[in-house]
C-alpha positions as CSV (number, residue, x, y, z in Angstrom):
1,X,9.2,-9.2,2.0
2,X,7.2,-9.4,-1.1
3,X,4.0,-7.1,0.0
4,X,2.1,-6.0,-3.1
5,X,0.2,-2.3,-3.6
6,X,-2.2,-3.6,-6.1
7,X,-4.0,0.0,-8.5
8,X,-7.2,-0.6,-9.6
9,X,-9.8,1.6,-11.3
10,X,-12.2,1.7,-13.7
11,X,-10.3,2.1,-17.9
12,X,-8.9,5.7,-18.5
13,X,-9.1,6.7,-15.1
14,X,-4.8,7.3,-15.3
15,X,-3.8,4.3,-13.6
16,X,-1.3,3.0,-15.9
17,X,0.0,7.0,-16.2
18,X,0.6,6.8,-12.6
19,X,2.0,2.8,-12.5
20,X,5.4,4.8,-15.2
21,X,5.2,7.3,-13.2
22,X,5.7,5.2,-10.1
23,X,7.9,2.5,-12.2
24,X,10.7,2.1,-14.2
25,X,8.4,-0.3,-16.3
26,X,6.3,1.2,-18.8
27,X,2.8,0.3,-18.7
28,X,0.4,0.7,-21.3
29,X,-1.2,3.4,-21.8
30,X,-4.0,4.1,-24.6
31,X,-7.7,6.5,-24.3
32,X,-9.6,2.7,-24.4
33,X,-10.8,-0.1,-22.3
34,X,-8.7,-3.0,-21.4
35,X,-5.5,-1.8,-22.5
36,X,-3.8,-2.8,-19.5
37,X,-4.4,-6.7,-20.2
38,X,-1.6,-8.6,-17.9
39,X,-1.0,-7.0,-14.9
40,X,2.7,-4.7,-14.7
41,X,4.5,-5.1,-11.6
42,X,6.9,-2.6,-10.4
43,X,9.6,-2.3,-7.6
44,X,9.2,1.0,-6.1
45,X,12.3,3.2,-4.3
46,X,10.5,4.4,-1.1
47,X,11.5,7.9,-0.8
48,X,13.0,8.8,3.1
49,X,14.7,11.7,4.2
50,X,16.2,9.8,7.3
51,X,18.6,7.5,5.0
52,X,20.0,10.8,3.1
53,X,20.8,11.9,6.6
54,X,22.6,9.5,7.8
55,X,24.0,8.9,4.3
56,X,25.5,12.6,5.1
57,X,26.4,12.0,8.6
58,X,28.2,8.2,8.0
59,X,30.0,9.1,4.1
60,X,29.1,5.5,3.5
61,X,30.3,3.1,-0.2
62,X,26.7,2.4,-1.0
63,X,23.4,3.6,0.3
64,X,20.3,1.1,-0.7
65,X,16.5,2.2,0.2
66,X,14.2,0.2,1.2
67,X,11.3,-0.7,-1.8
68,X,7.4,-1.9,-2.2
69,X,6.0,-3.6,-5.4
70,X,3.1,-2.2,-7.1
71,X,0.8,-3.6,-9.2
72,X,-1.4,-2.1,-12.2
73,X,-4.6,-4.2,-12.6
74,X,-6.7,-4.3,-15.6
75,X,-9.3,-1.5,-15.9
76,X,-12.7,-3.5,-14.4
77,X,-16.2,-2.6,-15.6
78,X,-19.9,-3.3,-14.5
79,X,-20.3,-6.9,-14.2
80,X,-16.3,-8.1,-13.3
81,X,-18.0,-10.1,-11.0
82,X,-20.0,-12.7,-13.0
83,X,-17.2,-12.3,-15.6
84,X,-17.8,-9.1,-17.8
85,X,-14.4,-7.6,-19.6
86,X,-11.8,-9.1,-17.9
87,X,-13.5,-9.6,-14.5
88,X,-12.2,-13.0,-13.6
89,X,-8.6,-12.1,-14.2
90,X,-9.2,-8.3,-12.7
91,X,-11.0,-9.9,-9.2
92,X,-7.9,-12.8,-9.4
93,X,-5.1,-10.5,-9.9
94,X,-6.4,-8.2,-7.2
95,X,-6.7,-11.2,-4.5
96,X,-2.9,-11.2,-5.1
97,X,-2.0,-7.8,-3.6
98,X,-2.3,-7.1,-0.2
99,X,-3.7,-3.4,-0.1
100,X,-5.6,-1.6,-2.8
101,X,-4.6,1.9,-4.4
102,X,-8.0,3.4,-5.6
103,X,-7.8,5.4,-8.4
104,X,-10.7,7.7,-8.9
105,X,-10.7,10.3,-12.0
106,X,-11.4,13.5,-10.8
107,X,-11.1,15.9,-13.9
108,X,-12.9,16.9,-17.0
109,X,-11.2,15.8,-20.3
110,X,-13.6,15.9,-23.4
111,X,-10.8,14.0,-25.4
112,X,-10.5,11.0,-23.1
113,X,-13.3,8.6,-23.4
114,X,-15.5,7.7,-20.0
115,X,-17.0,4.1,-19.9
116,X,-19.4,5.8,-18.1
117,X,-20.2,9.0,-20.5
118,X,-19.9,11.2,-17.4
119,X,-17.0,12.1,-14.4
120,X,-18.9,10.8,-11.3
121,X,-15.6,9.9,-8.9
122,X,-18.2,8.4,-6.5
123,X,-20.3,6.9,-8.8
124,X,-17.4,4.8,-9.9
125,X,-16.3,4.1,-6.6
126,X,-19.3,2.6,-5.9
127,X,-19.1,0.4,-9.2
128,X,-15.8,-1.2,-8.0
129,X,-17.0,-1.8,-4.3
130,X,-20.3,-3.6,-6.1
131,X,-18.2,-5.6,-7.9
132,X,-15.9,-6.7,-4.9
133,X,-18.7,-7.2,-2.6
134,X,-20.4,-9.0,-5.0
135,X,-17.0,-11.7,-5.3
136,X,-16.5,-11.6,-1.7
137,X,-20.6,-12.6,-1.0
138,X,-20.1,-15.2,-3.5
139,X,-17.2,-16.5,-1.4
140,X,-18.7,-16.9,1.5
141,X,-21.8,-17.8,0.8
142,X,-19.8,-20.7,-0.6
143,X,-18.2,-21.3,3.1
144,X,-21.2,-21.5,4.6
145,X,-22.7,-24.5,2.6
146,X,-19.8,-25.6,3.3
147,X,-20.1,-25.7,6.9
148,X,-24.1,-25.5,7.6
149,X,-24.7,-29.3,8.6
150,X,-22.1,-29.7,10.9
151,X,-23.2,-26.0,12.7
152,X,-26.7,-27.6,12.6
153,X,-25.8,-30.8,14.7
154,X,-23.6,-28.9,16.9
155,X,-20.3,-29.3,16.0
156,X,-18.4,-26.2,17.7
157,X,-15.8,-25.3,15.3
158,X,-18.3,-25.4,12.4
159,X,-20.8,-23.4,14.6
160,X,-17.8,-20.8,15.1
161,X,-17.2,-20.5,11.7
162,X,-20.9,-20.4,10.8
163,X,-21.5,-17.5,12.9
164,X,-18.8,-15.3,11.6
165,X,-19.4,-16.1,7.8
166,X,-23.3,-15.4,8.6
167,X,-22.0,-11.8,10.1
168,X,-19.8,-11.0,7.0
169,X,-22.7,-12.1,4.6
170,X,-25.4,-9.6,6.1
171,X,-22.6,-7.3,6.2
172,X,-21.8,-7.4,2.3
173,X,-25.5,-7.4,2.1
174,X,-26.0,-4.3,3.1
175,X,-23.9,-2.8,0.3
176,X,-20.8,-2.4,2.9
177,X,-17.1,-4.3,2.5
178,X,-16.0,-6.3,4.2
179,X,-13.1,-3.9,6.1
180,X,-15.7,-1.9,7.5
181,X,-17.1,-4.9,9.9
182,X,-16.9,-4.2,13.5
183,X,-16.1,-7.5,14.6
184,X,-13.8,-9.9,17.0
185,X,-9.7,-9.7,15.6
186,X,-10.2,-13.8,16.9
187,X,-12.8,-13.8,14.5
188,X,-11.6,-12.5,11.8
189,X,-9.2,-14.9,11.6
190,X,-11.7,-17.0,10.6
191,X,-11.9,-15.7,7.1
192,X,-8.1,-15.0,6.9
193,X,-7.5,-17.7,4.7
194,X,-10.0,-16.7,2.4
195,X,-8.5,-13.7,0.8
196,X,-11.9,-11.5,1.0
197,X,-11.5,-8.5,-1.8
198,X,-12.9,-6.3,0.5
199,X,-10.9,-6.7,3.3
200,X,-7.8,-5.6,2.0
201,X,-6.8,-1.9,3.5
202,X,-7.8,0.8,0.7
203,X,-6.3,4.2,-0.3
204,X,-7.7,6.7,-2.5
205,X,-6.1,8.5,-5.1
206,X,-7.8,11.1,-6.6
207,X,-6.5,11.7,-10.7
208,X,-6.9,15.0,-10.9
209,X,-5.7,18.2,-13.3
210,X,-2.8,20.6,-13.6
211,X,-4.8,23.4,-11.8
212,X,-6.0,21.4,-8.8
213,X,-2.7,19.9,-7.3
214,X,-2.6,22.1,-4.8
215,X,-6.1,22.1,-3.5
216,X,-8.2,19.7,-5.0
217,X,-11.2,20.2,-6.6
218,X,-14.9,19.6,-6.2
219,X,-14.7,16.4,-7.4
220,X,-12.3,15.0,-4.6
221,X,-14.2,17.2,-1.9
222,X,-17.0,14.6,-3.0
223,X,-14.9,11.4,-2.9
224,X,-13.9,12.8,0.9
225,X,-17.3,12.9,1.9
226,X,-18.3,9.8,0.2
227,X,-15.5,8.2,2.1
228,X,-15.7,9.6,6.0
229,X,-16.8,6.7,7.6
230,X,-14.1,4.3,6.1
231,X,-10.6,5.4,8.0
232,X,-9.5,5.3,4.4
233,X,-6.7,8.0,3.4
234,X,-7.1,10.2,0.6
235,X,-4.8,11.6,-1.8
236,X,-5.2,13.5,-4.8
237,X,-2.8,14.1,-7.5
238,X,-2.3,15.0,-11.3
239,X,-0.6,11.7,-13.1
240,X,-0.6,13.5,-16.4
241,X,1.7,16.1,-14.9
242,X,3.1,13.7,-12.2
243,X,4.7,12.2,-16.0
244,X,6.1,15.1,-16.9
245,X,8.0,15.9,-13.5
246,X,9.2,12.1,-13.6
247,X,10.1,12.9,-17.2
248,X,12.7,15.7,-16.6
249,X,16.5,14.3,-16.5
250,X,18.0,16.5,-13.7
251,X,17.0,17.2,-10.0
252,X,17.1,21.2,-10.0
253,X,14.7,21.2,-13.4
254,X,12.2,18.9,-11.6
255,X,12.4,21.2,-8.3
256,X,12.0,24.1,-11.0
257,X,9.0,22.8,-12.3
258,X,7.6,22.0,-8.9
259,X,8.0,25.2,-7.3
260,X,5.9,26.7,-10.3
261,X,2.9,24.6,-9.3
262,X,3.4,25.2,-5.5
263,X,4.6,21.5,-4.4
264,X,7.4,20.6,-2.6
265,X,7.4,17.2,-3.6
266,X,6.2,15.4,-6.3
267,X,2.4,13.6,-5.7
268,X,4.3,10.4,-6.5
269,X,6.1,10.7,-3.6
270,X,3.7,11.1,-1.0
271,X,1.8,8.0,-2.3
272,X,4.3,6.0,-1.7
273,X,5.1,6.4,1.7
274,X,1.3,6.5,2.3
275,X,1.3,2.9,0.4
276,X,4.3,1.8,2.9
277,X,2.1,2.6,5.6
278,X,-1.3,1.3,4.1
279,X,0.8,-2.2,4.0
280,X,1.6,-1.9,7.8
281,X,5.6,-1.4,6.9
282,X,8.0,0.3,9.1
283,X,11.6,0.7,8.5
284,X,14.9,0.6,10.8
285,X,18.6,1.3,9.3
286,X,21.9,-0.2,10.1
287,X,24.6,2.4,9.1
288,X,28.1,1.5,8.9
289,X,31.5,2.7,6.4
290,X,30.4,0.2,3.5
291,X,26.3,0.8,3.5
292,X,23.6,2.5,4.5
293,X,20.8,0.8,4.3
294,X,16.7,1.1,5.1
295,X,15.6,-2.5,5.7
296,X,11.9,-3.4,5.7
297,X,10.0,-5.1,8.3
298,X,6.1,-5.5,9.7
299,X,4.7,-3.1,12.4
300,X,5.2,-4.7,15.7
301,X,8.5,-6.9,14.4
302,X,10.3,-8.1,17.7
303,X,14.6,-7.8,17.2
304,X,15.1,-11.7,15.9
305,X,12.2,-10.8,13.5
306,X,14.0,-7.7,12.3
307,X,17.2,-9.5,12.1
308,X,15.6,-12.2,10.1
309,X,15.2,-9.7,7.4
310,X,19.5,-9.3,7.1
311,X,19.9,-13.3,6.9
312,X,17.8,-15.8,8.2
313,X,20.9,-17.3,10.2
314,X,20.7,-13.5,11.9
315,X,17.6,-14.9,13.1
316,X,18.5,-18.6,13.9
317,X,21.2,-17.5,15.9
318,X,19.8,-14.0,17.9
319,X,21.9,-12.9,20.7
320,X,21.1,-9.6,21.3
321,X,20.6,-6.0,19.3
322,X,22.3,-3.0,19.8
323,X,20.4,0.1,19.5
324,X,20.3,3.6,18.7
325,X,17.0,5.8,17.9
326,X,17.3,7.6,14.8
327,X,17.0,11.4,16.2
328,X,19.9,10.2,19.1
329,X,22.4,9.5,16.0
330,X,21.1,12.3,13.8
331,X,21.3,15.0,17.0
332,X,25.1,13.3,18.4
333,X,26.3,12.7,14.8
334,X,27.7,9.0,15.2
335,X,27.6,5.6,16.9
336,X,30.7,6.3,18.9
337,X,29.0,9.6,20.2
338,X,25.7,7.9,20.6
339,X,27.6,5.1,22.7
340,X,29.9,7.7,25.2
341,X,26.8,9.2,25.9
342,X,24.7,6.5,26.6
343,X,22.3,6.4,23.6
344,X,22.9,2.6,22.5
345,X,20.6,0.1,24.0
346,X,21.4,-3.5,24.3
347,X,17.8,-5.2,23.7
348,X,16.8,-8.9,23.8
349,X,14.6,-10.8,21.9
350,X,11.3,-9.2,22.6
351,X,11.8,-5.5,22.3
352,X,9.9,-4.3,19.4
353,X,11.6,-2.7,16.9
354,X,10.6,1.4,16.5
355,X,10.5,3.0,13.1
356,X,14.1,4.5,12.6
357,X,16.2,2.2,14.9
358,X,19.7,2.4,14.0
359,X,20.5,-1.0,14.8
360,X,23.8,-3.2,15.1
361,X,23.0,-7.5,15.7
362,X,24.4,-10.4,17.4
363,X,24.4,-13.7,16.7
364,X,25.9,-17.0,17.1
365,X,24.9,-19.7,14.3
């Protein structure tokens, strides 16, 4: 399940600082535009208390966490969209992902350049979403040339089609992306294939300093009210420091150093499981003497779906699942507890698979 976080931003605002603190890779990182030229792709541990649980409760060989991939995208400036900088490969690499992680700088630094001369988090927001809007409108616009003669002699599809395009373009007219239309899910499908920029689910990240971690500043208190109408999350962390918390070799230094700034857990951590969830990912186990393991699947994943994930035979050749909810095993201790006491479910193909299922399948290939 290759589901991509893609981080974008405008140059210096600490995105590749946060893509080595996120990654094992090492990103780039230098106080100038366009430093980050190809874009870095890392596999991200998803960090979830459940699996050390049962990792405790089971005593298993191996444990393996489930993982996202994220993507650092070249810094994008005023005019990406006609091909400014590195516009064309920014607005290409970014149609690749499938949710965005928008990083905003939200902290004064006389020593690291602004493209802009000036820390204006919403200013710069509002750069990026130009830009995007600006692609998308092109995109479309496109579509309906494309379709405008047969919508004109009545041809129902391409009248279909017409009408929906015609709705996104006054919509990206009006300065507003694409997400943010209030429109038919039947509909929508009718620019699915067309990877709209601005239709992608979008976080916020705030890039803030050492001595707003714990509260923010006024600077993300702006970015929130900039954002209130968007049902988009926002975060706020300090990559700079994040670096030197990912940095420290052993697990009681880095709790050290986080309990002097007044975190429990590292900003890095949060994001992630706020980018698993931006992407529409859930997780279920299956727990046995060998592994542990946290296996990733799409909200609303039906059993065969989930067993897909395992081995496509698992799939193929569904019988049936056998299942027990995560806070049954935690709260009985075991599967043979959680089976004298009637916690295990036998399901069929179309239950839908909860976050945290302990699950056991089936199958005959």
């Amino acid at each position: 399940m290759a589901l991509k976080c893609g981080i974008v931003g405008l140059p210096n605002v600490g995105k590749s600082t946060l893509f080595n603190c996120l990654s094992n890779a090492k990103a780039q990182s230098a106080n100038f535009p366009f430093c980050t030229i190809e874009p870095n792709v890392g596999t991200i541990t998803v960090p979830d208390e459940r699996l050390n649980k049962l990792e405790e409760l089971v005593s298993p060989e191996k444990v393996i966490p489930t993982t996202i991939e994220i993507v650092d995208i070249a810094g994008l400036v005023k005019g990406a969209s006609k091909g400014e900088g590195l516009g064309n490969q920014f607005l290409a690499n970014i149609r690749e992902t499938d949710a965005i992680i928008h990083v905003l700088r939200c902290f004064d630094d006389g020593n690291i350049v602004h493209v802009d001369g000036s820390v204006d988090p919403v200013r710069d927001k509002e750069v990026i979403d130009f830009e995007l809007q600006i692609k998308d409108l092109e995109t479309i616009e496109n579509q309906i040339k494309k379709v405008h003669k047969q919508a004109q002699i009545g041809e129902k599809e391409a009248k279909r089609k017409y009408d929906v395009y015609m709705a996104y373009k006054e919509h990206l007219e009006s300065g507003k992306s694409a997400r943010s239309l209030d429109i038919d899910p039947k509909q929508k499908d009718v620019v699915s294939d067309l990877y709209l920029l601005t239709i992608k689910p979008v976080m916020y990240l705030c890039n803030v300093d050492e001595s707003s971690v714990v509260t923010g500043n006024k600077y993300v208190e702006a970015v929130k009210e900039a954002v209130k109408d968007e049902d988009a999350e926002v975060l706020f962390l300090a990559a700079a420091t994040e670096a030197d918390i990912a940095s420290l070799e052993s697990y009681e230094d880095r709790q050290l150093f986080l309990d002097d700034l007044g975190l429990t857990e590292p900003g890095v951590s949060k994001l992630i499981k706020s980018a698993y969830d931006l992407l529409k990912l859930r997780t279920y186990f299956t727990a046995g003497e060998k592994e542990v393991r946290a296996w990733t699947i799409n909200e609303g994943d039906k059993a065969p779906q989930a067993a897909g994930v395992i081995h496509t035979d698992f799939e193929k050749g569904f019988i049936r699942a056998e299942v027990i909810k995560y806070n049954d095993f935690v709260e009985l201790g075991s599967e043979a507890a959680c089976k004298e006491a009637g916690k295990l479910s036998v399901e069929g193909k179309e239950y839908v698979v909860g976050d945290g299922d302990v699950m056991h399948f089936r199958f005959n290939v």
